[in-house]
C-alpha positions in Angstrom: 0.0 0.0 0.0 1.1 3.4 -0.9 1.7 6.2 1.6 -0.5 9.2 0.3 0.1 12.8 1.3 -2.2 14.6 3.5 -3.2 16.5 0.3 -3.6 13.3 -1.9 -5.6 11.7 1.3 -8.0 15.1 1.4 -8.5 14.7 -2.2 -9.3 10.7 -1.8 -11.6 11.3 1.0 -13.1 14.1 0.1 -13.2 14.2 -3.7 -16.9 15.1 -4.7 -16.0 18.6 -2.9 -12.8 18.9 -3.5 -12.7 22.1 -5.7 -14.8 23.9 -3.1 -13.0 22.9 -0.3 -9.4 23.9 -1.5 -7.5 26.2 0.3 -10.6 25.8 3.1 -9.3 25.4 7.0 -10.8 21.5 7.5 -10.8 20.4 11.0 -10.3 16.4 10.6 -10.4 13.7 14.0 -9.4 10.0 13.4 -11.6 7.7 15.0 -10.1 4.5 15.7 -12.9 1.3 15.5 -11.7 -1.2 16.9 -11.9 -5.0 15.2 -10.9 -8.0 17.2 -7.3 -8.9 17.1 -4.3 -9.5 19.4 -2.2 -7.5 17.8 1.1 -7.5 19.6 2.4 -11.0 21.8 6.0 -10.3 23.3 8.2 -11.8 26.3 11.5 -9.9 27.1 13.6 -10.3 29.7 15.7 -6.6 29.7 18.8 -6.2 31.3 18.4 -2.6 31.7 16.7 -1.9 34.8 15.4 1.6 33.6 13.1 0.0 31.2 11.0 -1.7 35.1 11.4 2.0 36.5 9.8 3.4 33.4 7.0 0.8 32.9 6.6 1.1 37.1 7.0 -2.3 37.4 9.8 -2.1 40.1 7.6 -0.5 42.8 5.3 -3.9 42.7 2.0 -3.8 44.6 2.9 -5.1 48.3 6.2 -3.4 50.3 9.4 -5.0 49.7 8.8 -6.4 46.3 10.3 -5.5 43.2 10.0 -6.8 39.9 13.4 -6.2 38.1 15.3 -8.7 36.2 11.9 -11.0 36.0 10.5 -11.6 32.8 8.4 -9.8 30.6 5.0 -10.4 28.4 3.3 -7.7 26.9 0.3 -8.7 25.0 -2.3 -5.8 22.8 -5.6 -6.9 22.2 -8.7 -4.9 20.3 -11.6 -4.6 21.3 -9.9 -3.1 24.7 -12.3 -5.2 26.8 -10.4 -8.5 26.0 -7.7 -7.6 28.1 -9.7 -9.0 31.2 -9.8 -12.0 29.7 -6.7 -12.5 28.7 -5.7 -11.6 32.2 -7.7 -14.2 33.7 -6.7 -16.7 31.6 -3.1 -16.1 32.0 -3.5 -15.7 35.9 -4.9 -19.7 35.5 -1.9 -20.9 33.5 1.1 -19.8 34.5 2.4 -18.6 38.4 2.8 -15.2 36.5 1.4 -11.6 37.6 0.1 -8.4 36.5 2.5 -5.8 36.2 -0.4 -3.6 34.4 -3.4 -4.2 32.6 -5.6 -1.4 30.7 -9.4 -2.2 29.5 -9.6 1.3 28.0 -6.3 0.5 25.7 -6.2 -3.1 25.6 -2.8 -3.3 27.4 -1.9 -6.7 29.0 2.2 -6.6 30.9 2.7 -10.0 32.2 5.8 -10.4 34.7 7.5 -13.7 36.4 10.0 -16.5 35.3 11.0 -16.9 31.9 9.1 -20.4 31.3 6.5 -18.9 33.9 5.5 -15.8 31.3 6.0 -17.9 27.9 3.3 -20.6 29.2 1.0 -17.3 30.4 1.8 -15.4 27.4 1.3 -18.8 24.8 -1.9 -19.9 26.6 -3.7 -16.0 26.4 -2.6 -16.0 22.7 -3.8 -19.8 21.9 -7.1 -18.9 23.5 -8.2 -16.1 21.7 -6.7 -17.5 18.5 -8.7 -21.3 18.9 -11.6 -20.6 21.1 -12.4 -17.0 20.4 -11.8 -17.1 16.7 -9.6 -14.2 16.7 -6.7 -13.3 14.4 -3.8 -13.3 16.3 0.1 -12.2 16.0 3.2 -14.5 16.4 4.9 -14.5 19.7 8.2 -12.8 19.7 10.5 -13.6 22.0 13.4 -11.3 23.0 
Protein backbone atom coordinates (compact mmCIF):
# COMPACT_ATOMS: atom_id res chain seq x y z
CA UNK A 1 0.00 0.00 0.00
CA UNK A 2 1.13 3.40 -0.91
CA UNK A 3 1.72 6.17 1.57
CA UNK A 4 -0.53 9.19 0.35
CA UNK A 5 0.14 12.82 1.34
CA UNK A 6 -2.22 14.57 3.50
CA UNK A 7 -3.17 16.47 0.33
CA UNK A 8 -3.56 13.35 -1.86
CA UNK A 9 -5.63 11.74 1.29
CA UNK A 10 -7.95 15.06 1.41
CA UNK A 11 -8.53 14.70 -2.17
CA UNK A 12 -9.32 10.67 -1.76
CA UNK A 13 -11.58 11.26 0.96
CA UNK A 14 -13.10 14.11 0.05
CA UNK A 15 -13.25 14.20 -3.74
CA UNK A 16 -16.94 15.14 -4.68
CA UNK A 17 -16.05 18.62 -2.93
CA UNK A 18 -12.83 18.86 -3.46
CA UNK A 19 -12.69 22.08 -5.72
CA UNK A 20 -14.81 23.93 -3.08
CA UNK A 21 -12.99 22.89 -0.30
CA UNK A 22 -9.37 23.86 -1.45
CA UNK A 23 -7.47 26.20 0.31
CA UNK A 24 -10.56 25.84 3.08
CA UNK A 25 -9.31 25.39 7.02
CA UNK A 26 -10.76 21.49 7.50
CA UNK A 27 -10.76 20.37 11.01
CA UNK A 28 -10.32 16.41 10.64
CA UNK A 29 -10.37 13.73 14.04
CA UNK A 30 -9.37 10.00 13.39
CA UNK A 31 -11.61 7.74 15.02
CA UNK A 32 -10.10 4.47 15.70
CA UNK A 33 -12.87 1.28 15.50
CA UNK A 34 -11.75 -1.20 16.90
CA UNK A 35 -11.90 -4.98 15.24
CA UNK A 36 -10.92 -8.01 17.19
CA UNK A 37 -7.30 -8.94 17.12
CA UNK A 38 -4.27 -9.52 19.37
CA UNK A 39 -2.21 -7.48 17.76
CA UNK A 40 1.09 -7.45 19.56
CA UNK A 41 2.36 -10.95 21.81
CA UNK A 42 5.97 -10.28 23.27
CA UNK A 43 8.16 -11.83 26.30
CA UNK A 44 11.47 -9.92 27.06
CA UNK A 45 13.61 -10.32 29.70
CA UNK A 46 15.69 -6.57 29.73
CA UNK A 47 18.76 -6.18 31.25
CA UNK A 48 18.43 -2.55 31.67
CA UNK A 49 16.74 -1.89 34.82
CA UNK A 50 15.40 1.60 33.59
CA UNK A 51 13.12 -0.04 31.22
CA UNK A 52 10.99 -1.71 35.13
CA UNK A 53 11.39 1.96 36.46
CA UNK A 54 9.78 3.44 33.44
CA UNK A 55 6.99 0.83 32.90
CA UNK A 56 6.59 1.06 37.14
CA UNK A 57 7.03 -2.33 37.43
CA UNK A 58 9.83 -2.06 40.10
CA UNK A 59 7.60 -0.53 42.84
CA UNK A 60 5.26 -3.85 42.70
CA UNK A 61 2.00 -3.82 44.59
CA UNK A 62 2.94 -5.09 48.25
CA UNK A 63 6.16 -3.44 50.28
CA UNK A 64 9.38 -5.03 49.72
CA UNK A 65 8.82 -6.44 46.26
CA UNK A 66 10.33 -5.47 43.19
CA UNK A 67 10.01 -6.77 39.90
CA UNK A 68 13.44 -6.17 38.07
CA UNK A 69 15.33 -8.71 36.17
CA UNK A 70 11.87 -10.96 36.04
CA UNK A 71 10.45 -11.58 32.78
CA UNK A 72 8.40 -9.80 30.62
CA UNK A 73 4.98 -10.40 28.42
CA UNK A 74 3.25 -7.70 26.92
CA UNK A 75 0.27 -8.73 24.96
CA UNK A 76 -2.26 -5.78 22.79
CA UNK A 77 -5.56 -6.88 22.19
CA UNK A 78 -8.75 -4.88 20.28
CA UNK A 79 -11.56 -4.59 21.34
CA UNK A 80 -9.85 -3.12 24.71
CA UNK A 81 -12.33 -5.15 26.80
CA UNK A 82 -10.40 -8.50 26.02
CA UNK A 83 -7.66 -7.58 28.11
CA UNK A 84 -9.70 -8.97 31.22
CA UNK A 85 -9.83 -12.03 29.71
CA UNK A 86 -6.72 -12.54 28.73
CA UNK A 87 -5.70 -11.64 32.22
CA UNK A 88 -7.69 -14.22 33.72
CA UNK A 89 -6.71 -16.65 31.56
CA UNK A 90 -3.13 -16.06 31.95
CA UNK A 91 -3.46 -15.71 35.86
CA UNK A 92 -4.90 -19.73 35.55
CA UNK A 93 -1.94 -20.86 33.50
CA UNK A 94 1.10 -19.76 34.50
CA UNK A 95 2.39 -18.64 38.39
CA UNK A 96 2.75 -15.16 36.51
CA UNK A 97 1.43 -11.58 37.61
CA UNK A 98 0.10 -8.40 36.55
CA UNK A 99 2.48 -5.82 36.23
CA UNK A 100 -0.36 -3.64 34.42
CA UNK A 101 -3.44 -4.18 32.57
CA UNK A 102 -5.62 -1.43 30.72
CA UNK A 103 -9.39 -2.16 29.50
CA UNK A 104 -9.63 1.32 28.04
CA UNK A 105 -6.26 0.50 25.69
CA UNK A 106 -6.19 -3.11 25.58
CA UNK A 107 -2.84 -3.28 27.42
CA UNK A 108 -1.89 -6.73 29.03
CA UNK A 109 2.16 -6.58 30.86
CA UNK A 110 2.72 -9.98 32.25
CA UNK A 111 5.82 -10.41 34.72
CA UNK A 112 7.55 -13.65 36.37
CA UNK A 113 10.04 -16.52 35.25
CA UNK A 114 10.97 -16.86 31.93
CA UNK A 115 9.14 -20.36 31.31
CA UNK A 116 6.53 -18.86 33.85
CA UNK A 117 5.49 -15.81 31.33
CA UNK A 118 6.03 -17.93 27.90
CA UNK A 119 3.34 -20.60 29.24
CA UNK A 120 1.02 -17.32 30.41
CA UNK A 121 1.76 -15.41 27.36
CA UNK A 122 1.26 -18.82 24.76
CA UNK A 123 -1.90 -19.87 26.60
CA UNK A 124 -3.71 -16.01 26.36
CA UNK A 125 -2.62 -15.95 22.66
CA UNK A 126 -3.77 -19.83 21.90
CA UNK A 127 -7.13 -18.94 23.54
CA UNK A 128 -8.20 -16.10 21.66
CA UNK A 129 -6.72 -17.53 18.52
CA UNK A 130 -8.74 -21.26 18.90
CA UNK A 131 -11.60 -20.57 21.09
CA UNK A 132 -12.39 -17.04 20.36
CA UNK A 133 -11.76 -17.11 16.71
CA UNK A 134 -9.55 -14.18 16.70
CA UNK A 135 -6.73 -13.25 14.36
CA UNK A 136 -3.82 -13.33 16.25
CA UNK A 137 0.10 -12.23 15.98
CA UNK A 138 3.23 -14.53 16.43
CA UNK A 139 4.91 -14.51 19.75
CA UNK A 140 8.19 -12.76 19.75
CA UNK A 141 10.53 -13.62 21.97
CA UNK A 142 13.40 -11.27 22.97
Amino acid sequence: MAVLTKEEFIQKIFHKDYEQLKGKTLRMTRVRIPGKEVCLAHVLTPSDPSIYQNLGLHIGVHEGEDHTGETIGLIRFTPWEAVVVAADAALKAANVEIGFMDRFCGSLILTGGLTQVETAVEAVVALFRDELDFPVCEIHKN
